[in-house]
N, C-alpha and C positions, 0 to 999 in steps of 0.2 A: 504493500500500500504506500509504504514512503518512497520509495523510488519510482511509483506512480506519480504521486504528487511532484515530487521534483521536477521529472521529464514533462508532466503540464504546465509546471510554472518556465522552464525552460522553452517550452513551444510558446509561450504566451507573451511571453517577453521577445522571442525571433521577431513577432510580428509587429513588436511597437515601433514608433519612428525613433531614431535617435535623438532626438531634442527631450522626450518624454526619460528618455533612461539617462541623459546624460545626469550630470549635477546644475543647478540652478547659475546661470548666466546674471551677470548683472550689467545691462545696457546703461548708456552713458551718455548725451546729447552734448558735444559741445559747439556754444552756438559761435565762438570764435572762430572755430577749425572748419564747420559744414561736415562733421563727420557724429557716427557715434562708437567710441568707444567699447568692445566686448569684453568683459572681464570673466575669470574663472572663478570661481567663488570657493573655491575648493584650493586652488594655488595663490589668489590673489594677484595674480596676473594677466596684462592685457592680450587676450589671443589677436584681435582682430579690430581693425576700425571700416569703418564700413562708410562711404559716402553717404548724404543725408541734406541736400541742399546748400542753402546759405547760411539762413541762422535754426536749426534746429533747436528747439524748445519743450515743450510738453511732451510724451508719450507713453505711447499704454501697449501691452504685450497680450496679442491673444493667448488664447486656451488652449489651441492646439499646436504650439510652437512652430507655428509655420509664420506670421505675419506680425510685424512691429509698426506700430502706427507712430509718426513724430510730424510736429505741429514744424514747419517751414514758415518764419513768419514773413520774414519778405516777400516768399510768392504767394502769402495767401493761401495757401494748402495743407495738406492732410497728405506727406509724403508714406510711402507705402513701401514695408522693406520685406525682404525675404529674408528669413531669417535660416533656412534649409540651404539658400546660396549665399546666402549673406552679399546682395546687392538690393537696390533701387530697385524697383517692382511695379511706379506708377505711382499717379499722384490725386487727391480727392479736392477738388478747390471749393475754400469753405467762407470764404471773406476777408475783410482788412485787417492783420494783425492779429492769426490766432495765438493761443498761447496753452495753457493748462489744456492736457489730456485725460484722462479715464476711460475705462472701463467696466462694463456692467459687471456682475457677478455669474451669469450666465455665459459670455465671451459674445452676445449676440453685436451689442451696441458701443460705437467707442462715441465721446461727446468733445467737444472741445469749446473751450471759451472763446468770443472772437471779441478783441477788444474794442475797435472801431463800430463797431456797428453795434455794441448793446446788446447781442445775444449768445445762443450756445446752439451750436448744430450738431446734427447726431448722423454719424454716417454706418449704416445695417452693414457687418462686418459677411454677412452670407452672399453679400454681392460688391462691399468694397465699394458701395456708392452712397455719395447723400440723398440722406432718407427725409430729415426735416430740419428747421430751423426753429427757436423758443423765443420771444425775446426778454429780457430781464428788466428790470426796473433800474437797477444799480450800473450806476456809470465804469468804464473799464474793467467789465471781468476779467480776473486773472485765472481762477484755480473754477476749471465744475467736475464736481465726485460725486458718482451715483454714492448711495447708501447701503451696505451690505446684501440689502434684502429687492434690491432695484426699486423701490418704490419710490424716491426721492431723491434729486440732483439737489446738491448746495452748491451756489457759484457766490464766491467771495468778487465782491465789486470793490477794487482796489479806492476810487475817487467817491465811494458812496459813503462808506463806513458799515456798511449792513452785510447781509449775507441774503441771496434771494435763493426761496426753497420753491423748485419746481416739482412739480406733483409727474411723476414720469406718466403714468396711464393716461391724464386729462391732457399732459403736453400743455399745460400752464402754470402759472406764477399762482402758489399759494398764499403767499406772505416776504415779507420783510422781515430781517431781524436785525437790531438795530445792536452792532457792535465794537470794537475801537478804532481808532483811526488806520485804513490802509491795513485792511484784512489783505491776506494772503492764503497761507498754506489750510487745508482742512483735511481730516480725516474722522472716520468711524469708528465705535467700537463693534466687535465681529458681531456680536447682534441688533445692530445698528440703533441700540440705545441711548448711542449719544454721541456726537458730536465737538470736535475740536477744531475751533480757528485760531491759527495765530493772525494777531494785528502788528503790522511791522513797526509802525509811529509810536504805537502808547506801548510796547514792549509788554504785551499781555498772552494769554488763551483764553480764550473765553468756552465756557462747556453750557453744551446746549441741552436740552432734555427735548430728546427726537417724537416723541409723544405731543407734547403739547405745545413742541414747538416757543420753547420758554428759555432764556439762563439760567441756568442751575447757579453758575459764580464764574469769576473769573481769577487767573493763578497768573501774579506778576511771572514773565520769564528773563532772558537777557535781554542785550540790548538787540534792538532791531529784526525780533522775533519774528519769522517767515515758514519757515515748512516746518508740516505736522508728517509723523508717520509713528504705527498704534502696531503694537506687540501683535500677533497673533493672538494669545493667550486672552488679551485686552488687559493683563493688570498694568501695563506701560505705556508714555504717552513722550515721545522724541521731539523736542522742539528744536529745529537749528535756531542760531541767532547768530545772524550776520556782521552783526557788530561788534558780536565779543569774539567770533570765533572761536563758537561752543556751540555745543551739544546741551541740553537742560533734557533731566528725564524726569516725567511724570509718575505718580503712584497714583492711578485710576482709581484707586480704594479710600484715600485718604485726599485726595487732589491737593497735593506735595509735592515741589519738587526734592527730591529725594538726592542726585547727583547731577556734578557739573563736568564735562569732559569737554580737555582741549581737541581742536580738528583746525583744517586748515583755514585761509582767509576767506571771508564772506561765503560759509557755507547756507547752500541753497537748499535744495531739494531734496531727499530721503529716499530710500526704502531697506526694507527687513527680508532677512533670507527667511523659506517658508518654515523650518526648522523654529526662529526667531531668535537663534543665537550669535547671528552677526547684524549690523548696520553698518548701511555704505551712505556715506556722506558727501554731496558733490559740494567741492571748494572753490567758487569759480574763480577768485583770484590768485588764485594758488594754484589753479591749473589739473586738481587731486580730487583723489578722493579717499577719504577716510576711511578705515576700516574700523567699528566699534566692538569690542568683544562685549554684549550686552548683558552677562552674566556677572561678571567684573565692572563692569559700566568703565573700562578702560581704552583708548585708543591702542590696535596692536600694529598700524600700521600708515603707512598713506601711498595709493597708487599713483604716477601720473596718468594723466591721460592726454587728450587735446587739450586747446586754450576755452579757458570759459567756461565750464563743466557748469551745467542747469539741472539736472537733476540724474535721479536714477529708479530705473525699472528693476526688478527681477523675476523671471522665469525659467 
């Protein structure tokens, strides 16, 4: 029977793609270079840069490690990468100056913020074309993140100070939330409970209660607090701050910050390997990115990459 099992778990694995068996990849935009960045998350080292426009910015990594979406903002587009060849693959054009990318929790839908034009468009990742446009209340969206559970886009309006919550199924603006000066980074907790913006002006998070659509409180961070990225587990909540060149980590239980880790200059954007025992940290002036051992809440490392490093994906 066990040498049964084996030989099925053997045949079952022949058949999956190598992106699915590999180890988790962490992509890298930097909008200086027009490339993004491949890193091994397992050596920490850059395998591959892969062309990606002018200024690559936002992006979001499908489900089935075939397709990398990255926000081009000078052309206006929704470039389209192959991640199986690792090139250019096509491009989705979405408006003037997109910027923050996501995607849904089902891999259906990626969304992007456009900032010129006051809205967030959504391109159906089953045909890689635009599907619709929303528009938002809030002047210069930067960051739209579905909500764990797809029900809910929040797009941080950099010029508004608010946070507009769109109702994904109506495809309209439910409401307004009225938060610190030059909202930026947002993220979820895995059960989509609640909500975290960082405001980069007044150096805050503000925690939202996804229910009732209310503040719970808000938790000074450093200075020129920008990107949020949330443990798997949800007990942790990763603030960069651009100004201090740190790292601030939340305690979801207590809403604490709990430790302060140095990283490189004006770190931007986030993400957690699916494990949740690394954070990579894009530095964009510093050209790096950090490696956090989020267990130790200690930096073990820092990679280059391109010029300008905006954030980071992992899959």
């Amino acid at each position: 029977m066990l040498i049964r099992r084996l030989l099925t778990a053997v045949a079952v694995a022949a058949t999956l793609p190598a992106a699915v068996l590999a180890a988790p990849f962490a992509y890298v935009p930097n909008e200086g270079s027009g490339t993004v960045s491949v890193i091994d998350t397992v050596t920490d080292k850059v395998i591959a840069d892969i062309p990606a426009g002018k200024k690559p910015r936002g992006l979001a990594a499908g489900l089935d490690g075939h397709w990398l979406y990255v926000s081009d903002q000078p052309n206006n587009s929704l470039q389209l990468i192959d991640l199986r060849e690792r090139k250019p693959a096509g491009t989705v054009d979405l408006g003037e100056s997109p910027e923050g990318v996501s995607i849904s929790a089902d891999g259906r839908w990626v969304v992007a913020a456009v900032e010129e034009r006051n809205e967030i468009v959504i391109t159906d990742t089953r045909t890689n074309k635009l599907a619709f446009a929303i528009p938002v209340k809030g002047k210069n969206p930067e960051h739209a993140v579905f909500s764990p559970d797809g029900k809910l886009i929040f797009v941080s309006a950099e010029e508004g100070d608010a946070v507009d919550v769109i109702d994904f199924a109506t495809r309209k603006e439910v409401t307004q939330i009225a938060v610190g000066a030059r909202p930026r980074g947002i993220g979820f907790l895995p059960d989509s409970s609640r909500a975290y913006v960082a405001t980069e002006n007044s150096n805050e998070v503000f925690i939202i209660d996804v229910a009732t659509l209310k503040i719970i409180t808000k938790v000074k961070a450093g200075l020129r607090a920008n990107g949020i990225t949330v443990h798997p587990d949800g007990s942790r909540v990763y603030i960069s701050n651009g100004g201090d060149a740190s790292v601030s980590v939340l305690d979801t239980a207590s809403n604490t910050i709990i430790a302060t880790v140095p990283v490189g200059q004006r770190p931007w954007n986030m993400a957690i390997t699916p494990d949740g025992k690394k954070l990579y940290v894009a530095n964009g002036r510093s050209g790096t990115v950090s490696v956090i051992d989020t267990v130790a809440n200690t930096k073990l490392r820092d990679v280059a990459t391109g010029k300008l490093p905006w954030g980071v994906v992992i899959r």
